[in-house]
C-alpha positions, 0 to 999 in steps of 0.5 A: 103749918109750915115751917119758918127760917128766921136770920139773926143778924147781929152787928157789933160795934165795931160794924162786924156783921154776923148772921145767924139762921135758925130752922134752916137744914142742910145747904138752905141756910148758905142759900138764904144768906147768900143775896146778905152776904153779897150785899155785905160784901166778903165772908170773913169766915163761915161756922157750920152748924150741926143743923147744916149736915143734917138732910132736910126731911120732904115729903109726907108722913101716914099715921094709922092707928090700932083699929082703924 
């Protein structure tokens, strides 16, 4: 089962838009905001989280067990 990316957006009452991306590692989540933003119009500030500085996992994964 893949993986999916999902954006909270959240938009206060003042019109201020925030969004936030969850399941997205490293420079995916700017990538899958970035048409949002433009849209929006200008980035007022940016908050990194810890799941940006971490390396997307590729590739594939062999379990063998005791025996086989």
């Amino acid at each position: 089962m893949a993986d999916k990316d999902e954006l909270e957006i959240t938009i206060d009452k003042d019109g201020n838009v925030s969004i936030k991306v969850i399941g997205g590692d490293g420079s995916k989540c700017v990538e899958l905001t970035k048409e949002l933003e433009e849209a929006l119009g200008l980035v007022d500030k940016r908050q990194l989280t810890e799941e940006y500085y971490q390396e997307p996992v590729e590739g594939e994964v062999h379990i063998e067990q005791e025996g086989e």
